[in-house]
C-alpha positions in Angstrom: 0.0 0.0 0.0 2.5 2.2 1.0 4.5 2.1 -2.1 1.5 2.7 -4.3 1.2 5.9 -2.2 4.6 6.7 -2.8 4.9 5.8 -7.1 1.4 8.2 -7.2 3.5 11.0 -5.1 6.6 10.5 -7.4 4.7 10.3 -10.6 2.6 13.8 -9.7 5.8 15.5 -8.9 7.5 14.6 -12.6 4.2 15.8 -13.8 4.4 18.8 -12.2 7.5 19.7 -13.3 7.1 18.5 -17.4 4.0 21.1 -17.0 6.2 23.7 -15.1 9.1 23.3 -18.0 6.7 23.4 -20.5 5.4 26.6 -19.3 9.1 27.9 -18.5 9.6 27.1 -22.2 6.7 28.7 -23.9 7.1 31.8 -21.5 10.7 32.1 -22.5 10.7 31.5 -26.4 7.5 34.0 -26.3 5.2 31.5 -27.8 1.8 31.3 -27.6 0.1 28.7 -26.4 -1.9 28.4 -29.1 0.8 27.7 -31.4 2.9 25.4 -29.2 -1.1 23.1 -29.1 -1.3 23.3 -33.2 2.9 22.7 -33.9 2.2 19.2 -31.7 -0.9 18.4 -32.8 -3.2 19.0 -30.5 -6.4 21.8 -29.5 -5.9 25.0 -28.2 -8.1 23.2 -25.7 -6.5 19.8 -24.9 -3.2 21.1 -24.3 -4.5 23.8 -22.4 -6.1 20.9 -20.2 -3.0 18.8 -20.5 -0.8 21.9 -18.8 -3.5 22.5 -15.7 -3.7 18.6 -15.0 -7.1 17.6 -16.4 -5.6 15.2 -19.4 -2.6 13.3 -18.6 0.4 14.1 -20.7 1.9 10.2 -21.8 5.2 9.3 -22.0 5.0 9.2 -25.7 3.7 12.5 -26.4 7.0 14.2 -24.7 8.6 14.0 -27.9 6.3 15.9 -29.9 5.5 18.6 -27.3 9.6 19.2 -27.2 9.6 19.3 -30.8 6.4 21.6 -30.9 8.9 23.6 -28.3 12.0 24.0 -30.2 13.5 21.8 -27.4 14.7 18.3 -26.7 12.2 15.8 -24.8 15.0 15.4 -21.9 14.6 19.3 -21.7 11.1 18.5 -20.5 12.2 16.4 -17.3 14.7 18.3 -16.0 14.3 19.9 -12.6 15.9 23.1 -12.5 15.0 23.6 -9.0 16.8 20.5 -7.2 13.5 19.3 -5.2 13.3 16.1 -7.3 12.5 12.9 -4.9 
């Protein structure tokens, strides 16, 4: 039980930070949102639910996202503030 606890708190946290480095990135670069959701293929709409947690971003869509940013996937997973478990 306890280790199921502990995968779901590990797993949130890498989520949080792919959404906080995709933000970083778009913020940075001056993109739009908009452009970064149409670039990897998705709706203004799903990727804007995608970066405030109500759709799941897969493992497999990292790739395209980073591309979509200009940026490599391990770009995505890196956290720049040191707090990774």
């Amino acid at each position: 039980m306890w280790s199921v606890f502990l995968n779901n708190r590990v797993a949130k946290h890498g989520v949080e930070i792919i959404i906080n480095n995709i933000r970083t990135i778009i913020r940075e670069k001056g993109y739009l949102q908009k452009s970064v959701a149409n670039r990897a293929g998705y709706s203004k709409q799903t990727f804007n639910n995608m970066l405030n947690g109500r759709r799941a971003i897969r493992a497999d869509e990292i790739p395209r996202i980073a591309s979509a940013l200009g940026c490599e996937s391990s770009d995505l997973y890196d956290d720049h503030d040191g707090q990774a478990e």
